[in-house]
Every structure is written in C-alpha cells, then in structure tokens.
C-alpha positions as CSV (number, residue, x, y, z in Angstrom):
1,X,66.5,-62.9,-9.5
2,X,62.8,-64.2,-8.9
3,X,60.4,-61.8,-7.5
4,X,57.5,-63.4,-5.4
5,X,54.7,-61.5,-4.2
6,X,53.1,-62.6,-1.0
7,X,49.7,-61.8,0.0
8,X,47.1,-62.1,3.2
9,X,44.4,-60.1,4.0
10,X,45.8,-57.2,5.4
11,X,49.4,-57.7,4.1
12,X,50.9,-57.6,7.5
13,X,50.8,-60.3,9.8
14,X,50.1,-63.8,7.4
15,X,52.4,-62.7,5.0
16,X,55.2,-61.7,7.7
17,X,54.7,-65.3,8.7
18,X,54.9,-66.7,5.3
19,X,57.7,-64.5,4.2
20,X,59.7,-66.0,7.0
21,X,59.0,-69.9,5.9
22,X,59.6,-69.4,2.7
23,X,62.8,-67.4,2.8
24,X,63.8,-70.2,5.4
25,X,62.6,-73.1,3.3
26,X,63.6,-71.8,-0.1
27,X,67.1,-71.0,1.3
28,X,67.5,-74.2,2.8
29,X,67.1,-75.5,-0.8
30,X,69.9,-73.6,-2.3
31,X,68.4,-70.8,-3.7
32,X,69.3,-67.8,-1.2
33,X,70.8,-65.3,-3.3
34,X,68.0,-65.9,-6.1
35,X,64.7,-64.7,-5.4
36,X,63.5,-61.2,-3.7
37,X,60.0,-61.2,-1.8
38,X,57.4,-58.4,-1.8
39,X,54.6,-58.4,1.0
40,X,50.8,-56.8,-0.2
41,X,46.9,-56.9,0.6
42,X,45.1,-59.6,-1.1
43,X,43.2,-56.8,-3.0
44,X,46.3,-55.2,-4.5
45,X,47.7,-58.8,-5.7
46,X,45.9,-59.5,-9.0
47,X,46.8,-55.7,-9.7
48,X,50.5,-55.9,-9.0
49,X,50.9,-59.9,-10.6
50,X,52.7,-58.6,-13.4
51,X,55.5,-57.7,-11.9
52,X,56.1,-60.8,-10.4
53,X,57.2,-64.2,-11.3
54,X,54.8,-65.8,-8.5
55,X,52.4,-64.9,-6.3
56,X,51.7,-66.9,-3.2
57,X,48.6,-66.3,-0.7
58,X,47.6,-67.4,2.4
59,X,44.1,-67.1,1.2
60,X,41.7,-68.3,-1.7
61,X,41.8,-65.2,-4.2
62,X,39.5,-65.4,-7.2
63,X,40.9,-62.9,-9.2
64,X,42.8,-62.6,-13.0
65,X,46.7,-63.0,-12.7
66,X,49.3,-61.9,-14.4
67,X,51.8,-64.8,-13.5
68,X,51.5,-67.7,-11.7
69,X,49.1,-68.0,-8.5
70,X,49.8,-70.8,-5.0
71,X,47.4,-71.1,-2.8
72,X,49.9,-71.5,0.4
73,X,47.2,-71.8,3.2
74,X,48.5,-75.0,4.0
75,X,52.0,-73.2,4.7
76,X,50.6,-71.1,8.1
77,X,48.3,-73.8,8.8
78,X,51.7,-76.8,8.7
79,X,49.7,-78.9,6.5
80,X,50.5,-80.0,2.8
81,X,53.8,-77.6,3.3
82,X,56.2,-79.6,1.7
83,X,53.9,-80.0,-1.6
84,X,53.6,-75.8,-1.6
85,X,57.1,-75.7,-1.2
86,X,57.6,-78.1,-4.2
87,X,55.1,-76.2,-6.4
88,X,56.6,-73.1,-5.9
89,X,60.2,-74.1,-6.2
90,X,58.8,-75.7,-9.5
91,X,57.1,-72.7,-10.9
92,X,60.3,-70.2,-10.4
93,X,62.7,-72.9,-11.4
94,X,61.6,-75.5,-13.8
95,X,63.7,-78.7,-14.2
C-alpha cells in the first residue's frame, strides 16, 4: 500500500480537490486498491514526509523532505495534468 500525502495551504479545500483527481485518475490507471491518501497544511508536510512514499502539493514548498516531493499545481489549475499524473505514478511505482 503507497501512502501519499497531500498538501495546500490550509489542508482543506486544495487538497480535497486534489485528493479527488488523483484518487480518480490513479484508479482509472489500475491502481485502486494500492495507495492510501492523507490530507495536511503545507507547514506540517516536510515534518510528516517520512511517513510517506510521496508527497504532492498544490503549492511551491521549499522545505527538506523525507521522500519524494510533486509540485501538482498544474493538477487544480488543468494544466500539465497528465505529466503530474505520470510523475507520480512513476515515483510510487517504478517500471
């Protein structure tokens, strides 16, 4: 089970959106069943990065990590989406 950690500024409303997308998205590629997806403030994320295979933010975060980081603005604003998608999917499941 991958665990992704979404983030926005006030871990509410952004992240709601993208949690929906990419459950949507990430199911319509086969892989519901195999990932779990947590929902925090942008400040808390560098903090809680360890316990996470990903985390994915719908804003710029300068910060130390603890696993991998996406920058998935493009996913709430429906540009580059596919290309997120894709770099996500790559980073929890590596061909």
């Amino acid at each position: 089970m991958k665990r992704i950690l979404l983030c926005c500024g006030n871990g509410i409303a952004t992240s709601t959106i993208m949690n929906l997308k990419l459950t949507k998205e990430l199911s319509d590629r086969g892989r519901e069943g195999d990932f779990e997806i947590s929902q925090c403030l942008a400040s808390e994320a560098a903090e809680l990065s360890g316990n996470y295979d990903i985390c994915v933010s719908s804003i710029p975060i300068s910060a130390e990590f603890q696993c991998p980081f996406v920058d998935a603005t493009g996913v709430v604003l429906g540009r580059g989406t596919k290309q997120i998608y894709d770099q996500i999917e790559n980073v929890l499941w590596p061909k």
